[in-house]
C-alpha positions as CSV (number, residue, x, y, z in Angstrom):
1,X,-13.1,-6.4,24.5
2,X,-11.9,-9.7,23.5
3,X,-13.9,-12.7,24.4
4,X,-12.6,-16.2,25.7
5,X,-14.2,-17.6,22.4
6,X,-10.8,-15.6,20.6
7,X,-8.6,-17.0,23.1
8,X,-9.6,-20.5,22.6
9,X,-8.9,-20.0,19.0
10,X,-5.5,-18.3,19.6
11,X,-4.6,-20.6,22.9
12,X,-6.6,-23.9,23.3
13,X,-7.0,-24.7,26.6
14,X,-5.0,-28.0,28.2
15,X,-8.9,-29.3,29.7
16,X,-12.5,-29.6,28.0
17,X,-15.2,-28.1,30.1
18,X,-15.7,-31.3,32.1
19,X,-12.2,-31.8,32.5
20,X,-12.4,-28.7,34.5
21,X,-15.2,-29.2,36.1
22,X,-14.0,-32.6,37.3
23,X,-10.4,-31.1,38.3
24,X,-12.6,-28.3,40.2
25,X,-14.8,-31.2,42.2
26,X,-11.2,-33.5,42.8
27,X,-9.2,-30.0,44.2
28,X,-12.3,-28.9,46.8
29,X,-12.4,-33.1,47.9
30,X,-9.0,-32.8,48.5
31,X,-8.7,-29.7,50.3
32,X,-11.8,-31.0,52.9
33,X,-9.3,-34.3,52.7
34,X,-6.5,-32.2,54.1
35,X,-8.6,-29.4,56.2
36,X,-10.4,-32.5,58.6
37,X,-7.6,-33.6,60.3
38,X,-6.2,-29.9,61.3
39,X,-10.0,-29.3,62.5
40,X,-8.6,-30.3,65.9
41,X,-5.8,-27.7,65.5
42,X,-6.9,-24.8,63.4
43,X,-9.9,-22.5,63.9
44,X,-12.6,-22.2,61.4
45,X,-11.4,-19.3,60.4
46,X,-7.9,-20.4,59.3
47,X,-10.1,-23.3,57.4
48,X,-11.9,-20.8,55.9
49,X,-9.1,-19.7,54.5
50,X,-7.6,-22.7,53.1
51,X,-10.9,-23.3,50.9
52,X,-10.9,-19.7,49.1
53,X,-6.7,-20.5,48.5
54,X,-8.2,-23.6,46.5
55,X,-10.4,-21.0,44.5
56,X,-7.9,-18.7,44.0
57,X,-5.8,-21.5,42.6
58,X,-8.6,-22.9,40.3
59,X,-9.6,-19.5,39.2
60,X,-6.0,-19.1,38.0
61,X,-5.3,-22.4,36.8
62,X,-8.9,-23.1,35.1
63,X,-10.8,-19.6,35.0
64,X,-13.7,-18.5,35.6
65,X,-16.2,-20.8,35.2
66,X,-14.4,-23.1,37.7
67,X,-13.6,-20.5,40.1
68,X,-17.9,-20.0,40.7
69,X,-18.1,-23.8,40.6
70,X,-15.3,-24.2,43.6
71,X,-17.0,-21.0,45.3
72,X,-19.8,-23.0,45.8
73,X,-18.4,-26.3,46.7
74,X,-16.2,-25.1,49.0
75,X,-19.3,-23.2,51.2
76,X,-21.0,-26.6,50.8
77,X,-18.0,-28.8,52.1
78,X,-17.2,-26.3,55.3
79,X,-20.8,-26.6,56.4
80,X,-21.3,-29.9,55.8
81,X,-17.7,-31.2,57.2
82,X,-16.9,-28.4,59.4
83,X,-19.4,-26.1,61.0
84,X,-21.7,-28.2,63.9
85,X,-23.5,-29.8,63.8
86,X,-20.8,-31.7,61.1
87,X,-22.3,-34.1,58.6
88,X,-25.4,-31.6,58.1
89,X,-26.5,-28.9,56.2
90,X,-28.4,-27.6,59.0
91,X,-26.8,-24.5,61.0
92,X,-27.5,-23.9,64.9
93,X,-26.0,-20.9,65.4
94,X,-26.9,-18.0,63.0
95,X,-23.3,-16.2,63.1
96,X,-22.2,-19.2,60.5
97,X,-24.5,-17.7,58.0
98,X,-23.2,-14.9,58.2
99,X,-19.6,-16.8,57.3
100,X,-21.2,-18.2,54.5
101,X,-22.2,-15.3,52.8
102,X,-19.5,-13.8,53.1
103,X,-16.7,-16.6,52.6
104,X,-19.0,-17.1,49.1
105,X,-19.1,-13.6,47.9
106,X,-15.3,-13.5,49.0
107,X,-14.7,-16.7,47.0
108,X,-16.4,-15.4,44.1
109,X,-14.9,-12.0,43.8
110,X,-11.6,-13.3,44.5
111,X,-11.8,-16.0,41.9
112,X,-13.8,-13.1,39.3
113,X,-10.4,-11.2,40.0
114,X,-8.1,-14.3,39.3
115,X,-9.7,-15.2,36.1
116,X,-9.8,-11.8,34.6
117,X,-6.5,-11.6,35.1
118,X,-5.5,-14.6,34.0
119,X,-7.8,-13.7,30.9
120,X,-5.7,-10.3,30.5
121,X,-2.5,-11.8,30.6
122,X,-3.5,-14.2,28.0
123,X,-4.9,-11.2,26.1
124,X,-1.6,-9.2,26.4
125,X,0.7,-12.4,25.5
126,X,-1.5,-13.0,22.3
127,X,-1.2,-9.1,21.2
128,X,2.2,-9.4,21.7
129,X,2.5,-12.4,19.5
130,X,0.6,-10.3,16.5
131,X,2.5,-7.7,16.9
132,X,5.7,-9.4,16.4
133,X,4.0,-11.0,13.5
134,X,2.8,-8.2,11.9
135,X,6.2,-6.3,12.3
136,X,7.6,-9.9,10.9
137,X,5.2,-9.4,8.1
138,X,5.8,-5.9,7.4
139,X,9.4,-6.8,7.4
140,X,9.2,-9.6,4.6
141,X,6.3,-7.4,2.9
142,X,9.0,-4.5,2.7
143,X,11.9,-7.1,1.1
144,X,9.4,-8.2,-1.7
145,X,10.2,-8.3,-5.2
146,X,7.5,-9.6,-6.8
147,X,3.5,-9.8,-6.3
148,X,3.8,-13.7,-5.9
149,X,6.4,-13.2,-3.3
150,X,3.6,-10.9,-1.5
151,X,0.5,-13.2,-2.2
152,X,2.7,-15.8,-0.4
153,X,3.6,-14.1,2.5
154,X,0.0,-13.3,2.9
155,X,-1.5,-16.5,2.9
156,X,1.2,-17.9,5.2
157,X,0.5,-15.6,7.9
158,X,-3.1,-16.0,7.7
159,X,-2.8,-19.5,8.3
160,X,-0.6,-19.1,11.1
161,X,-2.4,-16.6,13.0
162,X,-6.8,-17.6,12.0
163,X,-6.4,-21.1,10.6
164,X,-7.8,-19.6,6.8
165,X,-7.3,-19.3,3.7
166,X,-6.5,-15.8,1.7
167,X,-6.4,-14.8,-1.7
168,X,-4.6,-11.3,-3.0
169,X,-7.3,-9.9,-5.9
170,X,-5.7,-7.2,-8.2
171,X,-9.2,-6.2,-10.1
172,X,-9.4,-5.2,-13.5
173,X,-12.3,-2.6,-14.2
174,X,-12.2,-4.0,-18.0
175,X,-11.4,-7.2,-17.7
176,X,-13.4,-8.2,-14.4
177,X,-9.3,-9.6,-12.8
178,X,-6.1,-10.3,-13.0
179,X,-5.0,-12.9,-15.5
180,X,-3.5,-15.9,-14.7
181,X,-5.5,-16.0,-11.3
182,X,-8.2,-18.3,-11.9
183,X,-5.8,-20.8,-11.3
184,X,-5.4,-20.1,-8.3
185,X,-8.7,-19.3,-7.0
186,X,-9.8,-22.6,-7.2
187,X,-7.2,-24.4,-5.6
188,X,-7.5,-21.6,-2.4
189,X,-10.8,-19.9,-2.6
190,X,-14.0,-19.6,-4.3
191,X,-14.8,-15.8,-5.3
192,X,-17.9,-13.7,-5.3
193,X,-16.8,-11.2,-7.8
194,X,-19.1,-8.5,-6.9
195,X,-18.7,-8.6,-3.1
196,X,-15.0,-8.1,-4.2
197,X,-16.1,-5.6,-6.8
198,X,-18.1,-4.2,-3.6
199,X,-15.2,-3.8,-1.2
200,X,-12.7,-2.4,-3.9
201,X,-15.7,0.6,-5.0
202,X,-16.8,1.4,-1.7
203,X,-13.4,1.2,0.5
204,X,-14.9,-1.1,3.2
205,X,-14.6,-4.3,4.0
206,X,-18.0,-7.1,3.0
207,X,-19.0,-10.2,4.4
208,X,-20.3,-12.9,2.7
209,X,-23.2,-14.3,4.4
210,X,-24.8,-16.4,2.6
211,X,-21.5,-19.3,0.8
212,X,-19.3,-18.7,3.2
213,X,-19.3,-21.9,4.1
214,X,-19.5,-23.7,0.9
215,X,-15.6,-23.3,0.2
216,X,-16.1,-19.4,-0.5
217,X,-14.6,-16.2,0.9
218,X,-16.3,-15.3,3.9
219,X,-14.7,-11.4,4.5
220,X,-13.1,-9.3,1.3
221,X,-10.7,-6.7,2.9
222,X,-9.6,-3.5,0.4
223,X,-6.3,-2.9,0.1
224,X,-6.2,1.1,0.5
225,X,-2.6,2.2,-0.5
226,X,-2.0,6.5,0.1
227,X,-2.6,6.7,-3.1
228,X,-5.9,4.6,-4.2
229,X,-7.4,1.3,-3.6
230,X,-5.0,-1.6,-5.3
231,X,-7.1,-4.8,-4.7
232,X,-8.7,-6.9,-2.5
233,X,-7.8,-9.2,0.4
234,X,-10.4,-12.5,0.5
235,X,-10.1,-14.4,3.5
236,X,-12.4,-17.7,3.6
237,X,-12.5,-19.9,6.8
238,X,-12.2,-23.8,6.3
239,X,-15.9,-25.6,7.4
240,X,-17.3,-26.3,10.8
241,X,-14.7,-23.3,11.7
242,X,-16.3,-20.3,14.2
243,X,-16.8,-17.0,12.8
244,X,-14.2,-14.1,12.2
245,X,-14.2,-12.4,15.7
246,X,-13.5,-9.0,16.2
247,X,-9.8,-9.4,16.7
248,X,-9.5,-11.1,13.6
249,X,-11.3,-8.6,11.9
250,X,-8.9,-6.1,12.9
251,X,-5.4,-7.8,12.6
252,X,-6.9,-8.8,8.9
253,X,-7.3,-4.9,8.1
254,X,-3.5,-4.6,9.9
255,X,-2.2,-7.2,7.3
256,X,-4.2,-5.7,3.9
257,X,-2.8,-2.0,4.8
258,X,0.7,-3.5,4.9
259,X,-0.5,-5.6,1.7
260,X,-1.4,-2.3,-0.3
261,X,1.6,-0.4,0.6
262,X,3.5,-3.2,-0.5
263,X,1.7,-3.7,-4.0
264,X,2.1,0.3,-4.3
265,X,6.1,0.0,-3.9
266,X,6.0,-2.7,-6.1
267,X,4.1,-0.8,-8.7
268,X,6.2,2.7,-8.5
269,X,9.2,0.4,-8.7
270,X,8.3,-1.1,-11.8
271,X,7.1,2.9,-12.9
272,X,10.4,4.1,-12.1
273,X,12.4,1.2,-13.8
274,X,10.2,1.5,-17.0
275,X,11.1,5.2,-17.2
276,X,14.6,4.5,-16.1
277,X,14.9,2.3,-19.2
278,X,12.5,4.8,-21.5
279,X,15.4,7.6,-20.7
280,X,18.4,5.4,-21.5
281,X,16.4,4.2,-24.6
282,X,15.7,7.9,-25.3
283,X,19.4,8.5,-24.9
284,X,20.9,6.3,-26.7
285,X,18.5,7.0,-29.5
286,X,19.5,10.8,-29.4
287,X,23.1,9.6,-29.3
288,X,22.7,8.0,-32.7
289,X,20.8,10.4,-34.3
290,X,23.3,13.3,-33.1
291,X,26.1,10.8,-34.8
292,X,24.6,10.1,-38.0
293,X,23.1,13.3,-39.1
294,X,26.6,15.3,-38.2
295,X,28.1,12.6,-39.8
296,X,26.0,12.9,-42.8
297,X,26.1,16.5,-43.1
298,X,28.9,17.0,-44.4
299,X,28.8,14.5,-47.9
300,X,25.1,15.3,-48.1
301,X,26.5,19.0,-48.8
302,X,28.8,18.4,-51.3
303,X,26.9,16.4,-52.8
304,X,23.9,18.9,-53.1
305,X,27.1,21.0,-54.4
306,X,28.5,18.7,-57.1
307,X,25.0,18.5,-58.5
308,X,24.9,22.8,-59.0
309,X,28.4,22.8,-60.3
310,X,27.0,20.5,-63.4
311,X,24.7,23.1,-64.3
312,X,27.7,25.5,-64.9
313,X,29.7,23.4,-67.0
314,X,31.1,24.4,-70.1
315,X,29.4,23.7,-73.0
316,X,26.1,22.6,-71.5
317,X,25.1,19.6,-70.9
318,X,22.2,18.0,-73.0
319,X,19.0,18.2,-71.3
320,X,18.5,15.0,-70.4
321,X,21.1,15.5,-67.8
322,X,20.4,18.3,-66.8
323,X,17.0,17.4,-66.1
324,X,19.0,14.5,-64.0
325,X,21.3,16.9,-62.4
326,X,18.3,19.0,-61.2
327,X,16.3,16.2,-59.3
328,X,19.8,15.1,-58.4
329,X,19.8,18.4,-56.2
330,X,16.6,18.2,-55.3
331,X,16.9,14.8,-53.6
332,X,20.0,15.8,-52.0
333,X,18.7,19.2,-50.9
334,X,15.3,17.4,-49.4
335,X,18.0,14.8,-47.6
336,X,20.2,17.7,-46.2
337,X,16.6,18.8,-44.6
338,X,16.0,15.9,-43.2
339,X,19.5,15.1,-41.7
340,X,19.0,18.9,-40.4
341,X,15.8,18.2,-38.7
342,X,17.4,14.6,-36.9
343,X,20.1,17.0,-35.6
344,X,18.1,19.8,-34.4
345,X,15.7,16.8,-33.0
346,X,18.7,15.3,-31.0
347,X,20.0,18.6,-29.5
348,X,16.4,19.6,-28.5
349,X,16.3,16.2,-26.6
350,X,19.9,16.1,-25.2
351,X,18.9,19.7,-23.7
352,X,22.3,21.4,-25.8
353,X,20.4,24.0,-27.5
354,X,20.2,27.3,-25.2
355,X,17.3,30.0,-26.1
356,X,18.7,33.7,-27.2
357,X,15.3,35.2,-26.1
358,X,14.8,38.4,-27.5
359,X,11.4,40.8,-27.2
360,X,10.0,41.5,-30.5
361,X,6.6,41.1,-32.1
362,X,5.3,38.0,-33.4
363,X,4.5,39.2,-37.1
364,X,8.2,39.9,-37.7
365,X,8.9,36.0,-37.2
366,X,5.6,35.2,-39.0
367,X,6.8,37.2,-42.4
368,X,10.1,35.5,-42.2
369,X,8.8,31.6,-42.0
370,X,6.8,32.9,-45.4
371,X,8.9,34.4,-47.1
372,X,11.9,31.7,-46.4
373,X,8.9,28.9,-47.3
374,X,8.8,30.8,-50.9
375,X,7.6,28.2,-53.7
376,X,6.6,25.6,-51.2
377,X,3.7,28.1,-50.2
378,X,3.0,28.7,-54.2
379,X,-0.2,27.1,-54.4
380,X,-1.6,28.3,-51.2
381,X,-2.5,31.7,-50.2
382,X,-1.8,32.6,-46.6
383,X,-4.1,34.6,-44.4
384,X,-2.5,36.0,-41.5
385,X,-5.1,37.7,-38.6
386,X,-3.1,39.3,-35.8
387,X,-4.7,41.8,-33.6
388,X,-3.8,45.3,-33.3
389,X,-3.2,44.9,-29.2
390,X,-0.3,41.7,-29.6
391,X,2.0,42.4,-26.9
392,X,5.8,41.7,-27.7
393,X,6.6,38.4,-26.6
394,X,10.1,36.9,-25.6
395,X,11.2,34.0,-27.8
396,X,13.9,32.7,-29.8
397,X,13.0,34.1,-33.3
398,X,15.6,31.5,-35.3
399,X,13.7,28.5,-33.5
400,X,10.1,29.8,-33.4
401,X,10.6,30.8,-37.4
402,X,11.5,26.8,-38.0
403,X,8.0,25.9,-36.0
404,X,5.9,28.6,-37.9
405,X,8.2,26.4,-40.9
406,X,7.5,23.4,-39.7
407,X,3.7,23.8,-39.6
408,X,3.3,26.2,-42.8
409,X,5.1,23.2,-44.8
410,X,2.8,20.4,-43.0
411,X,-0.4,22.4,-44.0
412,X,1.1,23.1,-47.7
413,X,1.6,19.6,-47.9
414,X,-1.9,18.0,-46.7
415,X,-4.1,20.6,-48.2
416,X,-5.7,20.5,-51.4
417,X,-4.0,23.0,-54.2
418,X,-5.6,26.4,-54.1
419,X,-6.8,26.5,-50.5
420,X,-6.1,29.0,-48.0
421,X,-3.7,28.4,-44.9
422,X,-4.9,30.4,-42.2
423,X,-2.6,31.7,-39.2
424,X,-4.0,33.3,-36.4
425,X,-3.2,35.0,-32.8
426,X,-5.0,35.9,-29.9
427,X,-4.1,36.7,-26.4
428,X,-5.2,34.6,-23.0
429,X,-4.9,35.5,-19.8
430,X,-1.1,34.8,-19.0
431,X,-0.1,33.8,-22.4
432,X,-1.0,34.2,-26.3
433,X,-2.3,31.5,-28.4
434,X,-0.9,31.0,-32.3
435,X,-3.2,29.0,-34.8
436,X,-2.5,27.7,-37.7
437,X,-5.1,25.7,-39.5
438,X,-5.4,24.5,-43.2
439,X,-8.3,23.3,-45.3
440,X,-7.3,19.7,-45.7
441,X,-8.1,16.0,-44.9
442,X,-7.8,16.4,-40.8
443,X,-5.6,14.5,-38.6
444,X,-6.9,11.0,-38.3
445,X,-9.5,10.5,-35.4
446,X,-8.5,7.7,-34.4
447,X,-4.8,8.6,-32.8
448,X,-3.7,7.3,-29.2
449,X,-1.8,9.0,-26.7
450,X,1.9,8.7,-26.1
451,X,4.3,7.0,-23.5
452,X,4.2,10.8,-22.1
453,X,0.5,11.2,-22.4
454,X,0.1,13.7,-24.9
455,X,-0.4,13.4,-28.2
456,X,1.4,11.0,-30.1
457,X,1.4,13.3,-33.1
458,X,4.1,15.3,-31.6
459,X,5.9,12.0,-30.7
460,X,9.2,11.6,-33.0
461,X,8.5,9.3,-36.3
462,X,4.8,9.5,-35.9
463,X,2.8,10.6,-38.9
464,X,-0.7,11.8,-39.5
465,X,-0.7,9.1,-42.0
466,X,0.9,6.5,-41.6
467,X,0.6,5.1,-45.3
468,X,0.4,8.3,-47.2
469,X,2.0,9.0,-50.4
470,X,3.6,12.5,-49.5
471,X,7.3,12.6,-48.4
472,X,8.2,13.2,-44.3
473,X,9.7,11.2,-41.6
474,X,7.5,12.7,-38.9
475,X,10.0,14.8,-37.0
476,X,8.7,18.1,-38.0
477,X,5.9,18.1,-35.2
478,X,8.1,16.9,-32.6
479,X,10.6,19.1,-33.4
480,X,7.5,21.9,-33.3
481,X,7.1,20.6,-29.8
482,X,9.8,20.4,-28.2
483,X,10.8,24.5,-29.7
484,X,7.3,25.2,-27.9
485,X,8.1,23.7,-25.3
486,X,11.4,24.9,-23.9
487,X,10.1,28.4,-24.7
488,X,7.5,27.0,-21.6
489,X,4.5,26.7,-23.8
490,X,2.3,24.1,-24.9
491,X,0.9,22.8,-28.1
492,X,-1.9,20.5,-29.8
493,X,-3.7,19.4,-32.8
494,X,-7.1,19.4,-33.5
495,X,-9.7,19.0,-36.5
496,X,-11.7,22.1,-37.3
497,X,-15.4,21.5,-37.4
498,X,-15.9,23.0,-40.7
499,X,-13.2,20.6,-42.2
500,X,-9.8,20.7,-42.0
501,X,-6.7,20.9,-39.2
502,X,-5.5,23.4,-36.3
503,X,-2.3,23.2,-34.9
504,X,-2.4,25.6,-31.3
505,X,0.3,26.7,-29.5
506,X,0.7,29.0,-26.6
507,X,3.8,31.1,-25.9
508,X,3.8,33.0,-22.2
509,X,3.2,36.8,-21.9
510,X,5.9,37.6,-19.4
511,X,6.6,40.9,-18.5
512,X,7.8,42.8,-21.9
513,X,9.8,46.1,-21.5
514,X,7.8,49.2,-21.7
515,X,8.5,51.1,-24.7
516,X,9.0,55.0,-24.1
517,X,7.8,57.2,-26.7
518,X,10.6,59.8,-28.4
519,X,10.5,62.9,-27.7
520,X,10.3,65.4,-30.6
């Protein structure tokens, strides 16, 4: 229960203790004052009664402590100005202590009643005043737009309401907090960063008992959000000030949970707007390349035509040109490609490209990616390990045929001359996973994740290496992706521990058609 130490913080009283107690000895004077002359009129009784009114007026006015003081007086002034023989303590007749003990313990209990009503109504009148300041803080706490916005409105209201300083903490496992905030912790508060630490691991509030009252935070309040802990809430009192009570304690926790939702909303706003702009970015970048490469199609074509058409002229040309005329073509053959694989990249992204699924068996689309690779595959045997139990799967067989493509070309590429290239399938649980690992170099170990948190391999316009010598714009993993992908699979990269890389992919199992057997 709240103690009259709170409501002296919360509501100073208009008297000092001897104020009271000088008010208390002034009001039972008076009322003897006023009570001798009726003596003549009114019976003891009805005087009686006059003396606990002036307790039940000074409990009400100035509490408790000066409702047992006038209980007391007033006994003393009725025997000793009232009850014979007057202008004595002593009692002749032993029915007036009877009166005594009775107009006391009436006096008392009246005047106990009094003050702790007075005491709730105070009690009530200040919860209603942090209520409405709490709901006036949420209210300003939800119309933030900025974390300085809610570090202000914090350290107003704790001002207001305790007479103490706080300080917002957003804690930084690796950097030990928030930049830019040292600042400002030495002009508000002084900081034990592990009792902060503290209060942020463990989800409770710490006390610091031993500065508190050297100009450091005396209570660190976490900030628990729904969704995790987002900082901590250090209150410090100013010097020579009383401890945090009870009440404090627990409007403090009020304000931090209305802090921590706040910094969360903050947060998923700036998510949200970040990956507002990321998909405009995304877009506008698709938009482009969807322009360019249909707009480049077209000459790229005839040019890669013009440059077989000099080949059949009549006579021949001299070798020297024709040796021109052929890298000619194979310049503009290598740009078509790569114009083909921006396109395909933009209408994977912009969603335009619909799947014609079709069940059929894997090895079909396998043989197809090698033998459209043909001479890019020259120096490189391929090894192809399928077992005899492959269920058909459902899939798109021109788009999977540009991944198996895609990937047969990237290990062609990066592995030495005269190694194998190894593709493999095996089936999972719910899906079946397709392999196809070289004999080279490795992807670098050293690669980050994306914006999407997957590999950034599969990002567009990210290479293995970065600075290598061999040609590539980095689309064809992406492209690999995003095919995998829509057919609801998923894909990753990996370095073999014998040497070399592994690209994975899973494709789902579904439900494929079952296949009745003719009958002779």
């Amino acid at each position: 229960m709240p103690n009259e130490s709170m409501l002296t913080v919360q509501a100073p009283e208009r008297f000092t203790p001897w104020q009271r107690v000088l008010l208390t000895v002034l009001a039972c004077a008076a009322t003897t004052l006023l009570a001798t002359p009726l003596l003549d009129y009114l019976a003891l009784a009805n005087i009686v009664m006059l003396f606990l009114l002036t307790v039940l007026l000074l409990a009400v006015t100035l509490g408790r402590s000066a409702a047992v003081l006038a209980s007391v007086l007033s006994v003393a002034l009725f025997d000793f100005f009232f009850v014979p023989p007057r202008f004595s303590l002593a009692v002749n007749d032993f029915q007036y202590l009877i009166t005594f003990a009775v107009m006391l313990a009436t006096a008392l209990i009246t005047g106990q009643l009094a003050a702790g009503l007075k005491r709730r109504a105070q009690q009530a009148q200040i919860r209603e005043q942090r209520t409405r300041a709490l709901y006036e803080v949420a209210r300003q706490l939800a119309g933030a737009l900025a974390l300085e916005q809610v570090r202000e409105i914090a350290r107003q209201f704790v001002r207001q309401q305790i007479d103490a300083e706080a300080l917002i903490l957003l804690l930084d496992e690796e950097k030990g907090g928030e930049p830019g905030e040292e600042k400002s912790r030495s002009a508000a508060l002084r900081i034990e960063e592990h009792l902060a630490y503290m209060a942020q691991e463990s989800g409770k509030h710490v006390f610091n008992t031993g500065l508190a009252s050297n100009g450091y935070a005396s209570l660190y309040l976490p900030l628990k959000a729904p969704m995790r802990v987002r900082g901590v809430l250090a209150v410090g009192l100013p010097e020579n000030a009383p401890e945090l009570q009870q009440e404090n304690i627990a409007l403090l926790e009020a304000l931090a949970s209305l802090i921590a939702i706040a910094i969360e909303r903050l947060h998923y706003v700036d998510v949200a707007h970040a990956t507002q702009l990321n998909v405009v970015a995304e877009r506008l970048r698709s938009s482009i390349l969807s322009a360019l490469s249909h707009d480049l199609r077209t000459p790229l074509t005839a040019l890669v035509g013009l440059a077989d058409s000099l080949f059949l002229i009549k006579p021949a040309l001299p070798a020297a040109a024709l040796d021109t005329a052929q890298a000619l073509h194979e310049q503009a053959a290598r740009m078509a490609s790569l114009v083909g694989n921006l396109l395909d990249m933009a209408r994977l992204n912009a969603g335009t490209v619909t799947l014609r699924r079709e069940w059929q068996p894997l090895e079909e689309v396998i043989g197809a990616s090698i033998k459209l690779l043909g001479g890019a595959l020259s120096a490189h045997p391929v090894r192809v390990s399928l077992p005899p139990d492959l269920p058909l799967l459902e899939f798109d067989a021109v788009l999977l045929e540009r991944v198996f493509c895609n990937l047969l070309e990237n290990a062609a590429k990066y592995a030495p001359a005269g190694s194998a290239v190894e593709i493999e399938a095996r089936p999972l649980d719910d899906a079946v996973e397709v392999s196809v690992c070289d004999h080279g170099e490795g992807f670098p170990t050293t690669r980050k994740d994306g914006e999407d948190g997957k590999d950034d391999l599969f990002n567009m316009f990210v290479r293995g290496q970065s600075e290598s010598s061999k040609p590539g714009t980095g689309l064809g993993l992406a492209i690999c992706r995003a095919i995998v992908e829509a057919h609801g699979g998923t894909i990753g990269a990996a370095n073999r521990p014998e040497g070399g890389a592994c690209v994975r992919f899973t494709l789902p199992k579904g439900q494929p058609p079952v296949l009745e057997e003719e009958s002779a």
